[in-house]
N, C-alpha and C positions, 0 to 999 in steps of 0.2 A: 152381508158384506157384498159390494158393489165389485165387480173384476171391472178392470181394465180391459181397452181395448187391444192392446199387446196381449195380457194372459189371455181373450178371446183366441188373438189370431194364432198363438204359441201354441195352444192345446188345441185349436184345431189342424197345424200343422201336425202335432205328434200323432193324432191320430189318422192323417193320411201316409203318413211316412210307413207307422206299423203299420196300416191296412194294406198298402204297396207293398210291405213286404213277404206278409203273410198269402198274397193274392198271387205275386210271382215265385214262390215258391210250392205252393200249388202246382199253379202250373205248370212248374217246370218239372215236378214228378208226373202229371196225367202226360205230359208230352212224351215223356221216356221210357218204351216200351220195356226197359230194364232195369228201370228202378224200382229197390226194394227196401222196405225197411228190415231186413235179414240182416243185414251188417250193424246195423244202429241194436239190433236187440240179441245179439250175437254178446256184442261190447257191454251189455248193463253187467251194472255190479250193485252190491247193498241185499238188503233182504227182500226187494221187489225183482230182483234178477231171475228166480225162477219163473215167477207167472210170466214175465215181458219172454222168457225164453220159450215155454210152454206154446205161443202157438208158430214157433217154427215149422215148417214142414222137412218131412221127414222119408227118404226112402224105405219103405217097411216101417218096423218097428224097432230100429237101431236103440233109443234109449232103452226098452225093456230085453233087451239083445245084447249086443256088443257093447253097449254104451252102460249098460251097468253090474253095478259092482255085485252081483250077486254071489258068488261063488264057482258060479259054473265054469266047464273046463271050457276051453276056446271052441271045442267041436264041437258042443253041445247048444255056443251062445252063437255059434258062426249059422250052424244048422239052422238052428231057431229064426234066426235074420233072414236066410234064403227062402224056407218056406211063408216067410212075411210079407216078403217081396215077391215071392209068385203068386201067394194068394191074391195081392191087388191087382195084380195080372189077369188071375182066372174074375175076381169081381168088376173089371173094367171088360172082360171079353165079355160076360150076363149083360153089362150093363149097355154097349155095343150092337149085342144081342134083340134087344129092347127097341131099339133106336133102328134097325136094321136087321131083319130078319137073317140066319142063314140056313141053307138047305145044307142035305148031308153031308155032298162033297165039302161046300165050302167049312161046314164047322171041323170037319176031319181036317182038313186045310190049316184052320187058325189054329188047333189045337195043335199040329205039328210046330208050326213056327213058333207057340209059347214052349212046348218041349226043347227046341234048338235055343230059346233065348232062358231057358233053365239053366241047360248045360254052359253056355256061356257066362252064367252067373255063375256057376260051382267053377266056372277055370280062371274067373278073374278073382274070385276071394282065393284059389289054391295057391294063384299068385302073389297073394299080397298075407301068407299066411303069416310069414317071419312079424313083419310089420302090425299084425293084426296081436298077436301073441306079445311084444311090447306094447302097444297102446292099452291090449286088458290089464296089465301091469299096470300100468299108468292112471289106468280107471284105478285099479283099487289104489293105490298109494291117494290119489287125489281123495280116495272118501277117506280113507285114514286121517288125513290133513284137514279136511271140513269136520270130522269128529275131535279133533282136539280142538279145547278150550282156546289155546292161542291162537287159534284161526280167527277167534271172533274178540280176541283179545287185543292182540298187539300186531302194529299193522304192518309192519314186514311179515310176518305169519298171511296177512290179510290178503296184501299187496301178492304176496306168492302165489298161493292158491288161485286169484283171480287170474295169475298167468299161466296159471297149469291149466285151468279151466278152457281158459280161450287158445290156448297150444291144443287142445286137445279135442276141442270142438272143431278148430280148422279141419286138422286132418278126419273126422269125422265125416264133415260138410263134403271134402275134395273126393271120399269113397262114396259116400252115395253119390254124388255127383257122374260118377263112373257108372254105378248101378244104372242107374236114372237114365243115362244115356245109352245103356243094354235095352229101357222098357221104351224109351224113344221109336229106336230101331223096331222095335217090334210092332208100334203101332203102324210103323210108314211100313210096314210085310203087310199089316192086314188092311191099309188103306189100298193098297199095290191095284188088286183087282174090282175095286170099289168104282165106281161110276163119280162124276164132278159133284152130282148133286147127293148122293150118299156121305160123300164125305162130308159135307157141308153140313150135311144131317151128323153126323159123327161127331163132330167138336165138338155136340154141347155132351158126349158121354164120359169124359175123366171130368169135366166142369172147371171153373176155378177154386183154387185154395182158399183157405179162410185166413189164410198172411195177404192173397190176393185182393181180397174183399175188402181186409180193415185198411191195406194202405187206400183201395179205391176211396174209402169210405173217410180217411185221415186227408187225402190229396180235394179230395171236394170241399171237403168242411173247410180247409185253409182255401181256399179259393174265396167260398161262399162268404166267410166269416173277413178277409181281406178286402173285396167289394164291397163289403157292406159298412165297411170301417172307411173307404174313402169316401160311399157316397154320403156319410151320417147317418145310414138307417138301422134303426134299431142298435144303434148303439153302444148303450148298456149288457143287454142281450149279447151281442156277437164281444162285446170284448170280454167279458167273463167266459163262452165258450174259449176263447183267445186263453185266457188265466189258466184254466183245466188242461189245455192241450200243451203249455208249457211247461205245467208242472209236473203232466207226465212223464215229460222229456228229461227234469232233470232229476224223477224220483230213478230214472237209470242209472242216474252217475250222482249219489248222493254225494255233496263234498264232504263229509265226513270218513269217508271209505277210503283205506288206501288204494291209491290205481285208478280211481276216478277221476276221469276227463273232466277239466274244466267245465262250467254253463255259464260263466259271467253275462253272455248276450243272452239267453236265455231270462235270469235273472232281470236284466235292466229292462229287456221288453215286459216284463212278467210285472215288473212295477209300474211302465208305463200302461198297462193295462188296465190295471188297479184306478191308476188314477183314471182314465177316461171312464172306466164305470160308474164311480162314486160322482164325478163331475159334470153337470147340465150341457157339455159338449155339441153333442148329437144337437138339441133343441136350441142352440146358437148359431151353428156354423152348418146344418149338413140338412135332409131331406124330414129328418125329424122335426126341422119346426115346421113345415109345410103339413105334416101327420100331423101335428096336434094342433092345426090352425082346421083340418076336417075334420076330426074326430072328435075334437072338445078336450075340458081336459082330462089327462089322467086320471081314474079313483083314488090313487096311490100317492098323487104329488104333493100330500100334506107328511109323507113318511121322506121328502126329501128338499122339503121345502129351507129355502135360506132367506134369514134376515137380511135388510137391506140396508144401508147405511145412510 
């Protein structure tokens, strides 16, 4: 079948439209040194909700701690969380260590300032004990609620649970967030007497997160994959990466789940993709037919070969 020069120019428009958007949306995550996808995998719901939430980061070990339901008394999961939190303390001061030697006085030094930012850890959870003592409640009632059958039954049952869940994740995120900012303080005590270029040597010892990594890793790929959809290269390739990366997006918010957000855009880009893969695109309108006018053709262009009319 013979396409038209409109269906040409049509479907080469769509797929510089999604490449431009896919390209500036990239970028506009690499440019924001506070963009995260924590709030996007914070909000998944459906049965892929716990893995997308799994590589949250975490001050301590809050989920095996305060965050879950295991029975323990409050003093017992509050303790547990402290000593979790100081541990990456004592393994970020080793790691420090490594990166920068210290002599006696100074480790007698850092090891003071982790003992004052202990104690300031045990006076901010004393403070928020009341607080701490309903959320454990709140842990167990919410596993009570994901163990019964109408959780996964009927979707007000559904819908609720998703809101306990993310009620109770906020206030989770806003105490470590406290925490986090005790272990802050403490770095800038042990940067204090550190020389410019020690320090410099320094950052690379807590490293980045692996939430840090995969959005770096999710913000390039939409860059790389929107370029390469305006200029026509590789085409097929970059819009099926495109297909994967949107279906990700909306196996967060299955629309069968009560409480799941919309992905209608999501969807209609995810078709428009479809089609630019399946369709000789690329090899009409963009740098692809310049590739296959060097390279020869295809091994493969008998598995998408079309009659012609």
């Amino acid at each position: 079948m013979r396409s038209t020069l409109l269906a040409v120019a049509a479907l080469a428009f769509l797929r510089i439209v999604v490449g431009m958007h896919f390209f500036l949306e990239g970028l506009s995550h690499l440019r924001d040194p506070d963009w995260s996808s924590a709030g996007f995998r914070k909000a998944a719901v459906g049965p892929l909700a716990d893995s997308f939430r799994a590589a949250l980061p975490e001050t301590g070990d809050w989920s095996g701690t305060l965050g879950s339901a295991d029975g323990r008394s409050l003093a017992d999961a509050a303790s547990a969380w402290k000593t979790s939190v100081v541990t990456g303390w004592r393994r970020l001061l080793a790691d420090r260590e490594k990166l920068v030697p210290l002599d006696a006085a100074g480790r007698g030094e850092a090891e003071r300032r982790l003992e004052e930012a202990a104690r300031e850890l045990d006076a901010f959870v004393a403070g928020i004990d009341g607080e701490l003592a309903e959320y454990r409640l709140q842990v167990d009632r919410l596993a009570g609620m994901e163990r019964s059958p109408t959780a996964r039954e009927v979707p007000f049952a559904r819908e609720r649970v998703a809101k306990k869940r993310r009620e109770l994740g906020g206030q989770a995120a806003a105490w470590m967030k406290d925490a986090a900012a005790i272990g802050e303080k403490l770095q800038a005590d042990w940067n204090e007497p550190r020389s410019a270029a020690e320090r410099l040597r320094l950052e690379g010892a807590s490293g980045p997160s692996a939430l840090w990594k995969a959005d770096r890793f999710v913000s390039w790929s939409l860059v790389t994959i929107g370029a390469c959809l305006v200029l026509g290269l590789l085409v097929k390739f970059n819009a099926m990466g495109g297909v994967l990366f949107l279906a990700s997006v909306i196996a967060t918010q299955p629309f069968w789940v009560a409480g799941a957000q919309p992905t209608y855009n999501q969807w209609v880009e995810l078709a428009a993709l479809l089609a630019l893969a399946s369709l000789p695109t690329g090899g009409w309108s963009g740098l692809d037919f310049f590739l296959g006018k060097a390279l020869g053709p295809c091994p493969l262009s008998g598995c998408c070969r079309t009659d012609t009319a």
